[in-house]
Backbone as XML, in Angstrom:
<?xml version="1.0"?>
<chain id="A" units="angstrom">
  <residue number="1" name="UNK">
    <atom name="N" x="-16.698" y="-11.266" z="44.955"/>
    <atom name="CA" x="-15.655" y="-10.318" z="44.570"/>
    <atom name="C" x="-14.363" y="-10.578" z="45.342"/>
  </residue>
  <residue number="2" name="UNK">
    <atom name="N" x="-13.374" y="-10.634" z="44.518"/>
    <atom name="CA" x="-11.856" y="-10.312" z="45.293"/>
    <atom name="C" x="-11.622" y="-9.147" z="46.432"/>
  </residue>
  <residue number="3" name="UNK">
    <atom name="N" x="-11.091" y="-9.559" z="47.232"/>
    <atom name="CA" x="-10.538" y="-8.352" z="48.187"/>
    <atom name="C" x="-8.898" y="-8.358" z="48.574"/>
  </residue>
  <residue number="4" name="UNK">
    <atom name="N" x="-8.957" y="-7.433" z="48.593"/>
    <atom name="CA" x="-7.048" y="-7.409" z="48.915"/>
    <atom name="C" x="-6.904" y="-6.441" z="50.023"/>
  </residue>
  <residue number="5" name="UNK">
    <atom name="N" x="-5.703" y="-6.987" z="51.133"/>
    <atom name="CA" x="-6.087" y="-6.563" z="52.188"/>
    <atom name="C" x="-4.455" y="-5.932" z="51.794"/>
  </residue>
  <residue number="6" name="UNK">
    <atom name="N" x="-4.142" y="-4.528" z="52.426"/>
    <atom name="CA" x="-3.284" y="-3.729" z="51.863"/>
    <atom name="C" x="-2.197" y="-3.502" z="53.444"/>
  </residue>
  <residue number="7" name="UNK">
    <atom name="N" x="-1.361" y="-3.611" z="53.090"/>
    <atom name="CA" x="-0.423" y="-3.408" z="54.616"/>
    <atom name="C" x="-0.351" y="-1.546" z="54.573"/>
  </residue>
  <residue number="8" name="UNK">
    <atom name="N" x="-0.413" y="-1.398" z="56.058"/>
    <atom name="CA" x="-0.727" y="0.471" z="56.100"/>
    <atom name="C" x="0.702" y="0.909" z="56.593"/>
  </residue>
  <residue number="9" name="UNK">
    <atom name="N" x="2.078" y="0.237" z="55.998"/>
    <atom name="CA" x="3.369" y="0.408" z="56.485"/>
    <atom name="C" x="3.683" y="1.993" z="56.108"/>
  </residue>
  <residue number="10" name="UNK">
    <atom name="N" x="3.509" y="2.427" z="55.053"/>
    <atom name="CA" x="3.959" y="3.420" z="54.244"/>
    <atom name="C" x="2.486" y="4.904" z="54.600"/>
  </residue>
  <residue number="11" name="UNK">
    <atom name="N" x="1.846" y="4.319" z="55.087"/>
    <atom name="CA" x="0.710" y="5.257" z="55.814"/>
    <atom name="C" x="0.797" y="6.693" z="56.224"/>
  </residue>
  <residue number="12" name="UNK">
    <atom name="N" x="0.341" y="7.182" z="56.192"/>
    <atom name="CA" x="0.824" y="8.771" z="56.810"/>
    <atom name="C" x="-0.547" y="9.585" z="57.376"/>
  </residue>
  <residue number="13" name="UNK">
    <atom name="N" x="-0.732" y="10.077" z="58.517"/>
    <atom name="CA" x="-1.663" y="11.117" z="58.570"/>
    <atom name="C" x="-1.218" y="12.444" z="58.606"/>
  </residue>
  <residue number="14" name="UNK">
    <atom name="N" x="-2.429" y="13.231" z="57.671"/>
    <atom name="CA" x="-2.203" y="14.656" z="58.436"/>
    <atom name="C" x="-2.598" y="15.629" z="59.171"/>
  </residue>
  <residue number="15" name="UNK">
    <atom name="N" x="-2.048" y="15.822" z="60.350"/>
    <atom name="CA" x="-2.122" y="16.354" z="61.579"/>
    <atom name="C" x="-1.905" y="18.074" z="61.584"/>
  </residue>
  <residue number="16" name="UNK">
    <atom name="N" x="-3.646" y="18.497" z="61.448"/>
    <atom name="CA" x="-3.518" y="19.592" z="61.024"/>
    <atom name="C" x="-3.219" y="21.399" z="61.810"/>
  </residue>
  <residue number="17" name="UNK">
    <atom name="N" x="-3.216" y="20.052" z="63.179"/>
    <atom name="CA" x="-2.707" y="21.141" z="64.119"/>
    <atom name="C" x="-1.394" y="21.352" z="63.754"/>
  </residue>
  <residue number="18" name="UNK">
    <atom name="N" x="-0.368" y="20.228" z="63.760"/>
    <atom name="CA" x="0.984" y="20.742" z="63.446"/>
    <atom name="C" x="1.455" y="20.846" z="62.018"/>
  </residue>
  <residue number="19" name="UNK">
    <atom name="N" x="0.474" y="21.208" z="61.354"/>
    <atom name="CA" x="0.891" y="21.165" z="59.823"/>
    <atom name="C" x="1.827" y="20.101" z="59.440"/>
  </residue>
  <residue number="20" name="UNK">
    <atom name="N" x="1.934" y="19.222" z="59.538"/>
    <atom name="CA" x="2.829" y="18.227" z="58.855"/>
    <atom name="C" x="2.220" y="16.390" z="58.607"/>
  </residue>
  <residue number="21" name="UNK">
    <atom name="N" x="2.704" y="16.151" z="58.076"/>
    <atom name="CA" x="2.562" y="14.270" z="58.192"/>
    <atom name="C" x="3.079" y="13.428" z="59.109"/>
  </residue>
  <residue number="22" name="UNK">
    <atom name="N" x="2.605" y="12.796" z="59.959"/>
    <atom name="CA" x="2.777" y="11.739" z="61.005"/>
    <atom name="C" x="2.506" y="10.480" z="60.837"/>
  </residue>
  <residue number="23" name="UNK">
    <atom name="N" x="3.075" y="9.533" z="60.928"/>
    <atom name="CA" x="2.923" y="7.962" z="61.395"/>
    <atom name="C" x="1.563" y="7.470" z="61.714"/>
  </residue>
  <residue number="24" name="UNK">
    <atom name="N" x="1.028" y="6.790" z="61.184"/>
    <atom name="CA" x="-0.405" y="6.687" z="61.811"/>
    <atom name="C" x="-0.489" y="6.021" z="63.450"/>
  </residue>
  <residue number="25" name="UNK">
    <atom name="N" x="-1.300" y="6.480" z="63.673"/>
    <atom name="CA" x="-1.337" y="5.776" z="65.462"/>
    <atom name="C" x="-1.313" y="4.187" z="65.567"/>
  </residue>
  <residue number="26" name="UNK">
    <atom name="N" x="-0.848" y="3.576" z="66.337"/>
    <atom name="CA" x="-1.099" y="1.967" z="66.618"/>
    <atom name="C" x="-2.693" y="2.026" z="66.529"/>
  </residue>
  <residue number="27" name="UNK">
    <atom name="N" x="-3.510" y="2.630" z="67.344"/>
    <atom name="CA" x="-4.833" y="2.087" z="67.254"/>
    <atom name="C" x="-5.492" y="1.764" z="65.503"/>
  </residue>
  <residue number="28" name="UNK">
    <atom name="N" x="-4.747" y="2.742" z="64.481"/>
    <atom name="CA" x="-5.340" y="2.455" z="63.384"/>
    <atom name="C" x="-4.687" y="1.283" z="62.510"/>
  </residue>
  <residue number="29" name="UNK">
    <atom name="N" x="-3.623" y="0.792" z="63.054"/>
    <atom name="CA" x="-3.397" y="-0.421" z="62.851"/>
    <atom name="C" x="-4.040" y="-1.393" z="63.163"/>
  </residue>
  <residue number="30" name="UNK">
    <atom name="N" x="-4.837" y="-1.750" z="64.425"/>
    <atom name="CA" x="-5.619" y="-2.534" z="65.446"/>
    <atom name="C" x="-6.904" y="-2.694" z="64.762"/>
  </residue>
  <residue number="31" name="UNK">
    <atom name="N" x="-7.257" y="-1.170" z="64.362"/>
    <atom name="CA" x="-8.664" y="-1.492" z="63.694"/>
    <atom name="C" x="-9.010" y="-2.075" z="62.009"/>
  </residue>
  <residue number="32" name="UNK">
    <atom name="N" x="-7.674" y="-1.831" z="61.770"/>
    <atom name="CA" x="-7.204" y="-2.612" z="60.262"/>
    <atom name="C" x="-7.630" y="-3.696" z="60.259"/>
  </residue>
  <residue number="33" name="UNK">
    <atom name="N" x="-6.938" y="-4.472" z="61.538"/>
    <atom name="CA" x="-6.801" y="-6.098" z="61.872"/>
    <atom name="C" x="-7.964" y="-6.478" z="62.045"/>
  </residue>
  <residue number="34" name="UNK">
    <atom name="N" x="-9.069" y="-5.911" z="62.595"/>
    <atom name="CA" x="-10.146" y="-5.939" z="63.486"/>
    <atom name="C" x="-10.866" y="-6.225" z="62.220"/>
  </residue>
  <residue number="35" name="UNK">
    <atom name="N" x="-10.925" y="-5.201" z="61.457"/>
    <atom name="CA" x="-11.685" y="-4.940" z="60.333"/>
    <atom name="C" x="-11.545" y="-6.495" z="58.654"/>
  </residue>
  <residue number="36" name="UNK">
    <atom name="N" x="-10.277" y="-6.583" z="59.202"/>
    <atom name="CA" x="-9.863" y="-7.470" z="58.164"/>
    <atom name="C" x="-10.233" y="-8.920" z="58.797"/>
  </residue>
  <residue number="37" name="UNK">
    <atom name="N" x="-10.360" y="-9.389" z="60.065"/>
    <atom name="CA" x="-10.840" y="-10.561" z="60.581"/>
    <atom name="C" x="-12.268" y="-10.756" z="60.580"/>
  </residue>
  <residue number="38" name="UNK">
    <atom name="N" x="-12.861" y="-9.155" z="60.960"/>
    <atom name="CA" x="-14.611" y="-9.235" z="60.889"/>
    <atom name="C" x="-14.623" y="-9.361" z="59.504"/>
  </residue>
  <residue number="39" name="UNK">
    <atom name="N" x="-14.291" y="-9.146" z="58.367"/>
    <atom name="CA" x="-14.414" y="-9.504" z="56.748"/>
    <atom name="C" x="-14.391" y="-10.990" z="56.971"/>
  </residue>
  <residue number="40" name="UNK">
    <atom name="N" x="-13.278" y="-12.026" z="57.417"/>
    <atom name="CA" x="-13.322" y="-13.012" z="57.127"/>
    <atom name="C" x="-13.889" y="-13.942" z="58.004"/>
  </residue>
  <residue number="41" name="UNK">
    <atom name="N" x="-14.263" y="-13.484" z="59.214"/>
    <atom name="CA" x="-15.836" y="-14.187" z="60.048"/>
    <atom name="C" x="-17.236" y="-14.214" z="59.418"/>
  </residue>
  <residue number="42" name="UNK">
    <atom name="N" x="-16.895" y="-12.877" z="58.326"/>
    <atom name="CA" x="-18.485" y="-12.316" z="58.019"/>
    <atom name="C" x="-18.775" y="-12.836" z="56.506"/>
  </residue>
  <residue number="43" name="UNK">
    <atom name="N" x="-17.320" y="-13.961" z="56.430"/>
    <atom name="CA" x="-17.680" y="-14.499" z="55.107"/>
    <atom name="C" x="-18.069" y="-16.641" z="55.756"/>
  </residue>
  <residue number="44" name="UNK">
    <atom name="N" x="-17.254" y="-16.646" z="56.417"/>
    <atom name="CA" x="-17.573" y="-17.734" z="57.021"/>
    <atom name="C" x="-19.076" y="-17.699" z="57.997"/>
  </residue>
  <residue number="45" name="UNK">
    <atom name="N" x="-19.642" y="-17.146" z="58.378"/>
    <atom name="CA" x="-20.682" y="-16.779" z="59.171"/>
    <atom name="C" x="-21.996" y="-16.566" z="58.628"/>
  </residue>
  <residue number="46" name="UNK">
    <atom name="N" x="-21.770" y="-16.050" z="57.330"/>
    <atom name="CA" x="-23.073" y="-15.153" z="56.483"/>
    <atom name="C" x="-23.589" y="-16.245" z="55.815"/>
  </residue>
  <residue number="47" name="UNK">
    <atom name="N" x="-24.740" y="-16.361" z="56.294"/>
    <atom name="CA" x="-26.107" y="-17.438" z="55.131"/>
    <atom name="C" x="-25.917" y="-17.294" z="53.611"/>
  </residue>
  <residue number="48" name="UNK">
    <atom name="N" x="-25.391" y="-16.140" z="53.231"/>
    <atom name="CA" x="-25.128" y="-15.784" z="51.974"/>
    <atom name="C" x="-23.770" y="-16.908" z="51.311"/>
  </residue>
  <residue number="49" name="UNK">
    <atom name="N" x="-23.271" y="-17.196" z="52.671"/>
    <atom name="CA" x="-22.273" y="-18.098" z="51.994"/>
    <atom name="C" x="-21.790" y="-19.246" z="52.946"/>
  </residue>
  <residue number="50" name="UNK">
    <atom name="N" x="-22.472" y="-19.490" z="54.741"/>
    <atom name="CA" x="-21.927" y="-20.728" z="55.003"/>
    <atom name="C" x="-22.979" y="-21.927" z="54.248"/>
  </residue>
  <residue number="51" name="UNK">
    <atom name="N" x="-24.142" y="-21.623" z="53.847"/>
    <atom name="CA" x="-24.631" y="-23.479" z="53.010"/>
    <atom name="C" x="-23.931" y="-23.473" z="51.674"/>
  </residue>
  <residue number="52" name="UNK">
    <atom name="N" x="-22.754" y="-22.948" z="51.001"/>
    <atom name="CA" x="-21.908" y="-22.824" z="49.830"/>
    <atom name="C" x="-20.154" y="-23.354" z="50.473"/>
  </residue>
  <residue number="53" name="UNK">
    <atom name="N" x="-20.087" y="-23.199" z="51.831"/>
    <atom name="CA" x="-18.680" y="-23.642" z="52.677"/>
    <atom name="C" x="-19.408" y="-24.536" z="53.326"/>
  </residue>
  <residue number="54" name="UNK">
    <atom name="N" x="-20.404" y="-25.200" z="53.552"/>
    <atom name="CA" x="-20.903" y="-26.314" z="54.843"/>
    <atom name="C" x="-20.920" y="-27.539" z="52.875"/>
  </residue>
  <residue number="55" name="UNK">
    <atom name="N" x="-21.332" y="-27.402" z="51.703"/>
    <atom name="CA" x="-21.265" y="-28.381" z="50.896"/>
    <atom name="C" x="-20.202" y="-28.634" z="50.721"/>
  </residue>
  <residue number="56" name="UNK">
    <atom name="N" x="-19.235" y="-27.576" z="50.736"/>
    <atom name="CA" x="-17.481" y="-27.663" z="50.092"/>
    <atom name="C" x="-17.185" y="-28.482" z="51.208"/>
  </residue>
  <residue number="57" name="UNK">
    <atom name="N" x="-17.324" y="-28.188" z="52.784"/>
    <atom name="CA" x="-16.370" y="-29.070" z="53.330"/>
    <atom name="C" x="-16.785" y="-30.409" z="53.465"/>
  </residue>
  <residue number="58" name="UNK">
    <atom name="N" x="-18.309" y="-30.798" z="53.099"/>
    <atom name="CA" x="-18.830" y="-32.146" z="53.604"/>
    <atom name="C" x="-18.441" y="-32.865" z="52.261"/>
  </residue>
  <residue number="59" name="UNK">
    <atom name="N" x="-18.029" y="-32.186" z="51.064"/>
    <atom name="CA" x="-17.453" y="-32.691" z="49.841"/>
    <atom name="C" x="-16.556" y="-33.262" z="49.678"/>
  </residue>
  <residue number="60" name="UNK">
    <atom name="N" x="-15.535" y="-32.471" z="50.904"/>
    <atom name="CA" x="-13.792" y="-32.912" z="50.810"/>
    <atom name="C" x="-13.841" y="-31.800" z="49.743"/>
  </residue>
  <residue number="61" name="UNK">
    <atom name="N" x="-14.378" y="-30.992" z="49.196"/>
    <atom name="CA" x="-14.054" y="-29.831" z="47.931"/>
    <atom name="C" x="-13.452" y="-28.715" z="48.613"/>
  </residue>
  <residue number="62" name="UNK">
    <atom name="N" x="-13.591" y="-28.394" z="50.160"/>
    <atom name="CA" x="-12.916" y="-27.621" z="50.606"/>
    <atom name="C" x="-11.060" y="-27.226" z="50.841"/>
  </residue>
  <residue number="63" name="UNK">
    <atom name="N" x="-11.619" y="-28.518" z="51.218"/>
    <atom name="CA" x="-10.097" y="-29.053" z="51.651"/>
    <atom name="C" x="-8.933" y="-28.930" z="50.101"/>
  </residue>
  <residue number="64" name="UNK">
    <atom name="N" x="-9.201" y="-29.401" z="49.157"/>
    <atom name="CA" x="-8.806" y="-29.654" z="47.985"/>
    <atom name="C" x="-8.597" y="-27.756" z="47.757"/>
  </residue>
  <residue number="65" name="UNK">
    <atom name="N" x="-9.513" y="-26.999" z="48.061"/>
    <atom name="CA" x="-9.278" y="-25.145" z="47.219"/>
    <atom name="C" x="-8.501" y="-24.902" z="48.408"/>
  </residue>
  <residue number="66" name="UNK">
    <atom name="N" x="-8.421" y="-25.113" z="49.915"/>
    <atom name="CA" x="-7.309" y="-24.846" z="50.553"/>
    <atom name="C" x="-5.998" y="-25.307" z="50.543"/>
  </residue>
  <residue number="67" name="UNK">
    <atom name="N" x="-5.858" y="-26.171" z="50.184"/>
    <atom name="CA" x="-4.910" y="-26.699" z="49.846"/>
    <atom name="C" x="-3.910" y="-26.353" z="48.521"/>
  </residue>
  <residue number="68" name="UNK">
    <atom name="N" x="-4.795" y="-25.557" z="47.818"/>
    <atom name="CA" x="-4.400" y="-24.986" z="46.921"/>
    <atom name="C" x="-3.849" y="-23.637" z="46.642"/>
  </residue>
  <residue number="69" name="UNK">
    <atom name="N" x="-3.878" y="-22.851" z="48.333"/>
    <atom name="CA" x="-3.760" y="-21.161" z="48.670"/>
    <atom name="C" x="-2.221" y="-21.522" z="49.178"/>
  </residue>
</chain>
């Protein structure tokens, strides 16, 4: 499946002690990043899919679909 990783610029929480909308905190930016790198370790990493990236790169087939992003 496709994934699309979404920038949280326009983000807002609401902070219901002060009744209003706030900026989201840096930390939930951090865990965005965190979250979006463990996705792409956990696609390079996972049995489900490194003997499908270990044929592509011993193919030269890898190289050729990166090359293509």
């Amino acid at each position: 499946p496709e994934h699309e990783i979404y920038s949280l610029g326009g983000f807002r929480i609401w902070n219901i002690r002060r009744n209003r909308f706030e900026d989201y905190p840096r930390e939930v930016d951090t865990l965005n990043r965190y979250l979006v790198n463990n996705l792409q370790a956990y696609i390079f990493c996972s049995p489900d899919y490194y003997d499908d990236l270990k044929r592509l790169a011993l193919s030269g087939d890898l190289d050729a679909i990166l090359g293509q992003l």
